[in-house]
VOPAGU-2260 file (C-alpha; in pm, 1 decimal, decimal comma):
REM VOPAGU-2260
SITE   aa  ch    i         X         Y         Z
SITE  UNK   A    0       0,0       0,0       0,0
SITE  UNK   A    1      76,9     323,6     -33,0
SITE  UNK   A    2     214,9     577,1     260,3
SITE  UNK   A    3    -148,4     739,8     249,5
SITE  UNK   A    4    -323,1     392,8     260,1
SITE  UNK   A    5    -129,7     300,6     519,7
SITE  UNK   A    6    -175,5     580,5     747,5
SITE  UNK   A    7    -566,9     570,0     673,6
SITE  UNK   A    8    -535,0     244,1     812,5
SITE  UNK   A    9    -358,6     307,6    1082,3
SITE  UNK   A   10    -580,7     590,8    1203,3
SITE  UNK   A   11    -849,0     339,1    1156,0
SITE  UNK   A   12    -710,8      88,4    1388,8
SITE  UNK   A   13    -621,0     340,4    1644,2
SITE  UNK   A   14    -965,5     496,9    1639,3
SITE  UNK   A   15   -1081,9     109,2    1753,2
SITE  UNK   A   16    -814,5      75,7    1997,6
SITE  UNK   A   17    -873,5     337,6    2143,6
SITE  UNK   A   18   -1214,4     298,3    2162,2
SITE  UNK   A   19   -1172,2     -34,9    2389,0
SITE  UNK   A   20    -936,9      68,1    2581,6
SITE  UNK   A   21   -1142,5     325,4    2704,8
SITE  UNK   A   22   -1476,7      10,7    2751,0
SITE  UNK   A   23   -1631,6     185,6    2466,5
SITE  UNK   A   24   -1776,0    -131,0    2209,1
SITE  UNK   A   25   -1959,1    -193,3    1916,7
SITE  UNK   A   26   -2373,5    -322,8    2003,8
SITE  UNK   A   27   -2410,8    -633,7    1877,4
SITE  UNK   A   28   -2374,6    -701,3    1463,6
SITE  UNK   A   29   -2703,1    -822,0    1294,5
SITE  UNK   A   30   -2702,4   -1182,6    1263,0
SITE  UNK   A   31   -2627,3   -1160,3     849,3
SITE  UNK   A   32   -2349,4    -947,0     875,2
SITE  UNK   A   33   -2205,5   -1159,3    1139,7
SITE  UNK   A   34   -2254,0   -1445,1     951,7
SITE  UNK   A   35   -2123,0   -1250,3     639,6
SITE  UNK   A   36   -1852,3   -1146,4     819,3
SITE  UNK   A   37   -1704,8   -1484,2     977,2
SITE  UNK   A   38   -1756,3   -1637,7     652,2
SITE  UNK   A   39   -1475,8   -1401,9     496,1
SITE  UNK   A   40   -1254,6   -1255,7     737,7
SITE  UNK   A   41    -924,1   -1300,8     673,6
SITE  UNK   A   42    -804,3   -1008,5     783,7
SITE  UNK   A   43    -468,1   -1239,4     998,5
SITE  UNK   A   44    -247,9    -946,8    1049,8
SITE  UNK   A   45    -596,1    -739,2    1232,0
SITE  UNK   A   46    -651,9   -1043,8    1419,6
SITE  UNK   A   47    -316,5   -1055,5    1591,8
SITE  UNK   A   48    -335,9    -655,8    1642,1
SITE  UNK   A   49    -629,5    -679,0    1850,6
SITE  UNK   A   50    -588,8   -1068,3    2009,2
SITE  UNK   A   51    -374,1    -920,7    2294,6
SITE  UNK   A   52    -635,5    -613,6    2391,2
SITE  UNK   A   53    -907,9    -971,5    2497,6
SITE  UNK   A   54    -839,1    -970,1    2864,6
SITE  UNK   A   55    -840,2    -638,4    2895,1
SITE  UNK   A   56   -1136,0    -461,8    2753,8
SITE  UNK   A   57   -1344,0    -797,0    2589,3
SITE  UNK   A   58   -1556,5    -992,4    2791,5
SITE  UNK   A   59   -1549,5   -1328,0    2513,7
SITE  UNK   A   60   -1416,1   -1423,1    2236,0
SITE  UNK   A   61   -1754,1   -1371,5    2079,2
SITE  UNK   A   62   -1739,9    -984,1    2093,5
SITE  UNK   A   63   -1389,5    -954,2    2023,2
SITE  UNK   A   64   -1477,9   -1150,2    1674,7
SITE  UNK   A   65   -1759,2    -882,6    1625,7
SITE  UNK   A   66   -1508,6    -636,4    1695,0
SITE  UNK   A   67   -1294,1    -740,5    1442,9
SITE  UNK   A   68   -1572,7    -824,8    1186,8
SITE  UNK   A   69   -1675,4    -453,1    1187,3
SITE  UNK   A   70   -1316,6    -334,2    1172,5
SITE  UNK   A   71   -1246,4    -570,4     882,6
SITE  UNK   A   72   -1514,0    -457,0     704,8
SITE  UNK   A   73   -1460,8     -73,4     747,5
SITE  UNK   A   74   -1156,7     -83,5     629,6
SITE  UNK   A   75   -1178,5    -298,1     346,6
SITE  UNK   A   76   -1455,6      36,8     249,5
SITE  UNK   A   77   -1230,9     301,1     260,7
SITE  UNK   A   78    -891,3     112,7     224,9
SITE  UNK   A   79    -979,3    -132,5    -100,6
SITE  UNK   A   80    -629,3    -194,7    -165,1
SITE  UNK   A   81    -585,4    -430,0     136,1
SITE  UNK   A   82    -705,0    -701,0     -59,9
SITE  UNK   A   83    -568,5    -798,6    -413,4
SITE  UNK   A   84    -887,3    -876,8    -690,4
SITE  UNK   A   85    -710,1   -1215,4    -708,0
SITE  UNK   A   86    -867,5   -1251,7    -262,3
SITE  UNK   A   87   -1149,7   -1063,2    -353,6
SITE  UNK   A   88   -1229,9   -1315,6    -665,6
SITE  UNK   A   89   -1220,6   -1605,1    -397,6
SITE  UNK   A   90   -1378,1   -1416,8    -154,8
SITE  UNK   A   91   -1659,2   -1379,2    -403,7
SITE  UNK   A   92   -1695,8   -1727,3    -507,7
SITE  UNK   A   93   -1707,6   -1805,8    -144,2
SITE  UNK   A   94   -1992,3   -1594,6    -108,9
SITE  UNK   A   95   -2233,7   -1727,5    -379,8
SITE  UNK   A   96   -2209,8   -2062,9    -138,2
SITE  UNK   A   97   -2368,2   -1830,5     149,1
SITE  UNK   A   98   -2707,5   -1954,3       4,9
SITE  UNK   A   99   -2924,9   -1823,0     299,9
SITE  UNK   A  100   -2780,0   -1475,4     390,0
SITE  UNK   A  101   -2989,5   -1255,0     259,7
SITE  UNK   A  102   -2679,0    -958,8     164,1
SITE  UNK   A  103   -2540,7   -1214,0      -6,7
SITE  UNK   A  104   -2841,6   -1341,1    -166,8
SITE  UNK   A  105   -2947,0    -975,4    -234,8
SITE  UNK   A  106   -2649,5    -844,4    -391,1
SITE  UNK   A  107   -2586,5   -1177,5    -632,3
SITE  UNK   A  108   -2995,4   -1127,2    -768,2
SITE  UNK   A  109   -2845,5    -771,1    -846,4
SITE  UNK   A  110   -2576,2    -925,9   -1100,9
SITE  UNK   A  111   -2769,5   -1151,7   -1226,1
SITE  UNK   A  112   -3019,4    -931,8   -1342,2
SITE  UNK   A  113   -2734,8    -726,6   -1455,1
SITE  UNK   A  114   -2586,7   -1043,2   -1643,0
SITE  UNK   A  115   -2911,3   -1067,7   -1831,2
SITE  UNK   A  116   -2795,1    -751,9   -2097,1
SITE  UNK   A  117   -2417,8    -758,5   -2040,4
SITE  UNK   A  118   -2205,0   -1081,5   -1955,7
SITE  UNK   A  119   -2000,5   -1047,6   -1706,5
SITE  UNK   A  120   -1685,6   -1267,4   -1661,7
SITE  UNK   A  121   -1722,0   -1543,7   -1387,0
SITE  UNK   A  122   -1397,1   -1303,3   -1210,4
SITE  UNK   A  123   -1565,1    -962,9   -1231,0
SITE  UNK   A  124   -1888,6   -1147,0   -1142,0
SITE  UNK   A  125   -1742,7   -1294,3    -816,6
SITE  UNK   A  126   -1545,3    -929,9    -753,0
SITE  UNK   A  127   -1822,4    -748,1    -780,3
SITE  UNK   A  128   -2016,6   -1000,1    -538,9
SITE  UNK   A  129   -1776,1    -939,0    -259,6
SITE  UNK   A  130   -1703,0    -539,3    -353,9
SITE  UNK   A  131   -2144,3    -537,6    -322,4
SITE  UNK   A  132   -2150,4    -717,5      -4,1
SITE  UNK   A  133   -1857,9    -530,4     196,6
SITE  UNK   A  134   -2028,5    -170,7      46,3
SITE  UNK   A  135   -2371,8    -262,6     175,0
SITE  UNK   A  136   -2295,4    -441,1     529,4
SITE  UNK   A  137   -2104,3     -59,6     561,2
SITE  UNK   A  138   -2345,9     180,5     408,8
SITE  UNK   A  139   -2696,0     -17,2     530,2
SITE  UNK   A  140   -2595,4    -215,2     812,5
SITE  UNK   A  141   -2311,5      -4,7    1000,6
SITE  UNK   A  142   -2484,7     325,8     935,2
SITE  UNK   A  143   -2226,4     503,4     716,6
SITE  UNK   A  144   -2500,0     715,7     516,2
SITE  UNK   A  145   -2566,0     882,4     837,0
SITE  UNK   A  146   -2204,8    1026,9     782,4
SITE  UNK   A  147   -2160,6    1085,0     422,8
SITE  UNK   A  148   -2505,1    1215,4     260,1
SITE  UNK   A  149   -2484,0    1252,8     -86,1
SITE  UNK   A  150   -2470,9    1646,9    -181,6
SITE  UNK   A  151   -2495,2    1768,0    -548,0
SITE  UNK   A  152   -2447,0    1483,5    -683,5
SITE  UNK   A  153   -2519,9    1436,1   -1070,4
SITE  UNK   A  154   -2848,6    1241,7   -1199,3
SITE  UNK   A  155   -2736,5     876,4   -1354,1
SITE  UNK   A  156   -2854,9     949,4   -1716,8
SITE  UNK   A  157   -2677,3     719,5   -1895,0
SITE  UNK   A  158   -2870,6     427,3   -2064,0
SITE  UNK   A  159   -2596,1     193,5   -1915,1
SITE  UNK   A  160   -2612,1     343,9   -1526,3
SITE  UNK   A  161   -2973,3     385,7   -1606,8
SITE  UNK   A  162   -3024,2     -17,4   -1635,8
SITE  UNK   A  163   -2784,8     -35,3   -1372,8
SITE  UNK   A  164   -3052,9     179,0   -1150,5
SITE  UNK   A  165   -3322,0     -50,2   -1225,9
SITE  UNK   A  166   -3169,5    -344,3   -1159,5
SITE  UNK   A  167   -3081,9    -225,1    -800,3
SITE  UNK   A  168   -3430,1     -91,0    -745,0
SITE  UNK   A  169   -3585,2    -449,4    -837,4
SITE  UNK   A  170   -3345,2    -653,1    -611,5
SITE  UNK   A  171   -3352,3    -420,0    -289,0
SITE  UNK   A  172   -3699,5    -361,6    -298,6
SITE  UNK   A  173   -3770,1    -470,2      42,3
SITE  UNK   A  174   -3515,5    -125,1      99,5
SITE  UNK   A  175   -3640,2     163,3    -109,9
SITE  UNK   A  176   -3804,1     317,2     178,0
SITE  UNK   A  177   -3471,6     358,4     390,7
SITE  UNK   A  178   -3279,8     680,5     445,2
SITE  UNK   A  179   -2995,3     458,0     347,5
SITE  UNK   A  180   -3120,4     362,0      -2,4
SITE  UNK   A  181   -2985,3     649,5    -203,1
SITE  UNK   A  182   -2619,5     613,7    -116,4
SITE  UNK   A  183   -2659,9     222,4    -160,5
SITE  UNK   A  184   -2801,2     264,8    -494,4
SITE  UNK   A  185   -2552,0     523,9    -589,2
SITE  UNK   A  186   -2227,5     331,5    -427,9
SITE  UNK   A  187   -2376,4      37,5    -605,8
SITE  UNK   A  188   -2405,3     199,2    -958,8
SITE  UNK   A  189   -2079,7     366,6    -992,5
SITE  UNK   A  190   -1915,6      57,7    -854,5
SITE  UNK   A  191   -2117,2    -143,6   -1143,1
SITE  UNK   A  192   -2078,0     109,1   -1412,9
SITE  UNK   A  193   -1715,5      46,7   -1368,3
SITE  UNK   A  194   -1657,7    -263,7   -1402,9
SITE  UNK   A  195   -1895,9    -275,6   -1708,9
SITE  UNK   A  196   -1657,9     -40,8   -1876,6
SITE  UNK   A  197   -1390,0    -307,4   -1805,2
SITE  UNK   A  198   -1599,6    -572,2   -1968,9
SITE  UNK   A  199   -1788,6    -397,8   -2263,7
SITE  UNK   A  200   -1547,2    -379,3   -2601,4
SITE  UNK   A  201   -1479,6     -12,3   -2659,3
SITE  UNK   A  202   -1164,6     -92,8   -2891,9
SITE  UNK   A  203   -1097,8     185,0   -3147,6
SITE  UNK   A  204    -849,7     120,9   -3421,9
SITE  UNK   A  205    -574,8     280,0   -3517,7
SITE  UNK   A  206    -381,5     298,4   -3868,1
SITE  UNK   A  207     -28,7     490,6   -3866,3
SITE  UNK   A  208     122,6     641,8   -4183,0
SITE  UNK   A  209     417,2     844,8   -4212,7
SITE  UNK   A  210     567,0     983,4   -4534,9
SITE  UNK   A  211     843,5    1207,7   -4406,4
SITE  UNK   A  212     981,0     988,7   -4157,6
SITE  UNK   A  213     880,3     627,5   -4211,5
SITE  UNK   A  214    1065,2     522,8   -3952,8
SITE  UNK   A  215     845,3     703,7   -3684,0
SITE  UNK   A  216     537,8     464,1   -3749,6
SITE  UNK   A  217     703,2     132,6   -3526,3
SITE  UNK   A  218     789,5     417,9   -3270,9
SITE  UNK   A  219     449,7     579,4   -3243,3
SITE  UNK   A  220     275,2     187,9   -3249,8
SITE  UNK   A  221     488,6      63,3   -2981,9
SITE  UNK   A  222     424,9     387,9   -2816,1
SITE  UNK   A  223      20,6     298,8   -2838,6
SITE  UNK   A  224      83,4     -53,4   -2699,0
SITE  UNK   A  225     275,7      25,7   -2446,3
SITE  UNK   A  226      66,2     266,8   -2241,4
SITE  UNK   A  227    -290,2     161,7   -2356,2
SITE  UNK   A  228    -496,6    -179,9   -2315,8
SITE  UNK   A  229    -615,4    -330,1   -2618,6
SITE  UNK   A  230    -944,3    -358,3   -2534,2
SITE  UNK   A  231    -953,9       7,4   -2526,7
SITE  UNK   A  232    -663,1     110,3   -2861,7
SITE  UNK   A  233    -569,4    -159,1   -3081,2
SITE  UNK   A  234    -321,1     -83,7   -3372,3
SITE  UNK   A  235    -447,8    -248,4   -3700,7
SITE  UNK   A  236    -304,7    -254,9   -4054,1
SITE  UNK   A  237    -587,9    -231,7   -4222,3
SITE  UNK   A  238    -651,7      77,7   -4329,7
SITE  UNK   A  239   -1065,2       9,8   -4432,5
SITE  UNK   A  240   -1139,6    -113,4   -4068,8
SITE  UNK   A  241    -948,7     192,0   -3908,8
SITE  UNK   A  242   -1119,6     425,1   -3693,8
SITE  UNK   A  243    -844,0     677,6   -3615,9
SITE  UNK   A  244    -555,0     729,6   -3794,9
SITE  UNK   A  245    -249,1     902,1   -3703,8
SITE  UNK   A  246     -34,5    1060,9   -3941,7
SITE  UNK   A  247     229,7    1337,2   -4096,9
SITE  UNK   A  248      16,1    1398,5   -4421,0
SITE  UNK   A  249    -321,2    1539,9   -4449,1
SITE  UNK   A  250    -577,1    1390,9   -4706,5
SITE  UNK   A  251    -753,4    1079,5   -4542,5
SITE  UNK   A  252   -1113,6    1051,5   -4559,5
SITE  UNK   A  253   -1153,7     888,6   -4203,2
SITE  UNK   A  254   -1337,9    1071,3   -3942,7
SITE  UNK   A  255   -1097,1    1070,7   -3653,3
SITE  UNK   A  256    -766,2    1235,2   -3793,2
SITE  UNK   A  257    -448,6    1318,9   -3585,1
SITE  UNK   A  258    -147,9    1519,7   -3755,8
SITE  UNK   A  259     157,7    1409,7   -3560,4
SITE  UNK   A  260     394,0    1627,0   -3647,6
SITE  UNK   A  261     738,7    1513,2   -3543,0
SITE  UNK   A  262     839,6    1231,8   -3262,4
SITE  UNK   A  263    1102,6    1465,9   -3103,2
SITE  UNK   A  264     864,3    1749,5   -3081,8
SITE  UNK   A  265     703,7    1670,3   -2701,6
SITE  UNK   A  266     419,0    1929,5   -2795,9
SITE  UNK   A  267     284,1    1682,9   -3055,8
SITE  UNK   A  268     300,8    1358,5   -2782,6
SITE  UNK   A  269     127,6    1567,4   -2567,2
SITE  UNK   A  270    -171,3    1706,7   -2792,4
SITE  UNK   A  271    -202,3    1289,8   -2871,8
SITE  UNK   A  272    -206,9    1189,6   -2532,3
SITE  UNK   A  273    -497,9    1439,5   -2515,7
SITE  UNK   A  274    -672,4    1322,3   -2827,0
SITE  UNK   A  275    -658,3     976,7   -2737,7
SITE  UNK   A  276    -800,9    1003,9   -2379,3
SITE  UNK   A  277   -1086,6    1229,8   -2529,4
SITE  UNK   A  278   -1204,1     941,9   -2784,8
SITE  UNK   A  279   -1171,7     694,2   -2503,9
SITE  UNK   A  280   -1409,7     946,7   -2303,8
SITE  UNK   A  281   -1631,5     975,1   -2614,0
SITE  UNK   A  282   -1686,4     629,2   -2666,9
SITE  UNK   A  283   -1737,6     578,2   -2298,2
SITE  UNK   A  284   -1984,7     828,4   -2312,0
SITE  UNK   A  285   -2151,4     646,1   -2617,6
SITE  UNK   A  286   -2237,5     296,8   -2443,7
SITE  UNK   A  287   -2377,7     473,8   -2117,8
C-alpha cells in the first residue's frame, strides 16, 4: 500500500483501539453481517493486532470476533487496496455458497439481473459479489449514510447506469423506503458502471502512416501498446477497418484524424495523449 493507505489504516485501527481501551464497544452485529462477516474474514495481520487487547477490555471471544468483523469490514470500504482482486475473486466465489444470507443473496440477484444484458466474466462477477456485499454491510448495516449524505451529486442518465438503476431498485426492494437507499443505490451503480466499462469492447483502431519519416510509425505503435490496453486502442493494418488514424500527411477521408507532427517534438506527444483520452471518453460516453 501506499504511505497514504497506510496511514488511513492506521488511524483506523487506532480509532478502535482506542475505543476499547477506554470500555467503549460496538452493540451487537445483525445476525447476516455476522454471519457474512465470519464467513470471509481473513483479515490475519488485524486479528493478531487486537488478540492481545481480549483480557483487557473484551468480555469473550464472541465480541472480540464482532469487533474485528466490523473493523475488517470498514476498512476494506475506505482502504480497497488491502485485498488484491485475485482474494477478492475467492472471496466472491465463497460468497455465492452463502445460500441463505440474505446480503449475499441480495447483492448476487443484483448481477444476475445485470448479467441478463451484459455478460459479465465469472472473475468480475465474483469481484463485484464481494465489492457489493462489503459496500452494503457498511453503508446499510453499520450506518455510514448517516455520515456521508450525498450532496450535489449528478443524476445517472446514462442508458448503461440507467439499467444499472433498475436493476438495483428491483433486487432491494424490500429497501427503497430507507434513508440509506440512495447512497446504496448510488455506491452500487458507480461501482457497477465500472466494471462494465472493463468488460464492454470499446476498442478503437488505429492505422499509422508516415511519409516524411517512415521510420516514426514502429515508434508511435509501440508507443500505443505500451501505455494503452487493447481492449480500449488496438493498432491495425488495415486501413478500411481503421477508426483513427495518425499521421504526418493530411488527405484521409476517415473521421478521426491526428497530424503528428514530429516524434522529437514533445508538444505533438502531448496534444495525442490528449486526443486519445478524449475518444476513449467519447466512446465511454456512447455505451452509457
Amino acid at each position: 500500500m501506499s504511505p497514504v493507505g497506510k496511514n488511513r489504516v492506521n488511524s483506523i485501527l487506532a480509532v478502535y483501539e482506542l475505543a476499547l481501551k477506554n470500555k467503549f464497544k460496538i452493540t451487537d452485529l445483525n445476525t447476516e453481517v455476522s454471519e457474512l462477516g465470519n464467513a470471509i474474514n481473513r483479515e490475519i495481520e488485524i486479528n493478531l493486532y487486537l488478540k492481545y487487547l481480549k483480557e483487557e477490555v473484551v468480555n469473550n471471544d464472541t465480541q472480540l470476533q464482532e469487533e474485528i468483523i466490523h473493523l475488517a469490514f470498514l476498512i476494506n470500504y475506505f482502504s480497497q487496496e488491502v485485498r488484491t482482486d485475485d482474494e477478492k475473486e475467492l472471496l466472491g466465489k465463497h460468497i455465492l455458497s452463502l445460500t441463505n444470507n440474505s446480503i449475499a443473496k441480495n447483492c448476487d440477484n443484483i448481477l444476475k439481473l445485470i448479467n441478463r444484458r451484459y455478460e459479465l466474466s465469472e472473475k468480475t462477477n465474483n469481484i463485484l459479489l464481494y465489492s457489493l456485499c462489503n459496500r452494503f454491510v457498511v453503508i446499510y448495516y453499520l450506518g455510514l449514510y448517516k455520515f456521508m449524505p450525498l450532496y450535489n451529486v449528478p443524476p445517472l442518465l446514462g442508458d448503461k447506469e440507467y439499467f444499472v438503476g433498475k436493476c438495483i431498485d428491483n433486487s432491494l426492494t424490500d429497501y427503497k423506503h430507507d434513508a440509506s437507499y440512495e447512497k446504496v443505490k448510488y455506491s452500487f451503480t458507480q461501482v457497477i458502471s465500472g466494471y462494465l466499462n472493463l468488460e464492454l469492447s470499446l476498442s478503437q483502431k488505429i492505422y499509422v502512416e508516415f511519409f516524411h519519416r517512415p521510420e516514426y510509425k514502429s515508434i508511435i505503435e509501440n508507443a500505443i501498446k505500451h501505455n494503452y490496453n487493447q481492449k480500449v486502442l488496438q493498432i491495425t493494418n488495415n486501413y478500411l477497418e481503421a477508426d483513427i488514424v495518425i499521421s504526418d500527411t493530411h488527405g484521409y477521408d476517415k473521421k478521426k484524424f491526428f497530424y503528428f507532427r514530429d516524434v522529437f517534438d514533445q508538444g505533438s506527444w502531448e496534444k495525442l495523449g490528449l486526443y486519445l483520452n478524449q475518444v476513449i471518453r467519447d466512446e465511454i460516453l456512447e455505451t452509457n
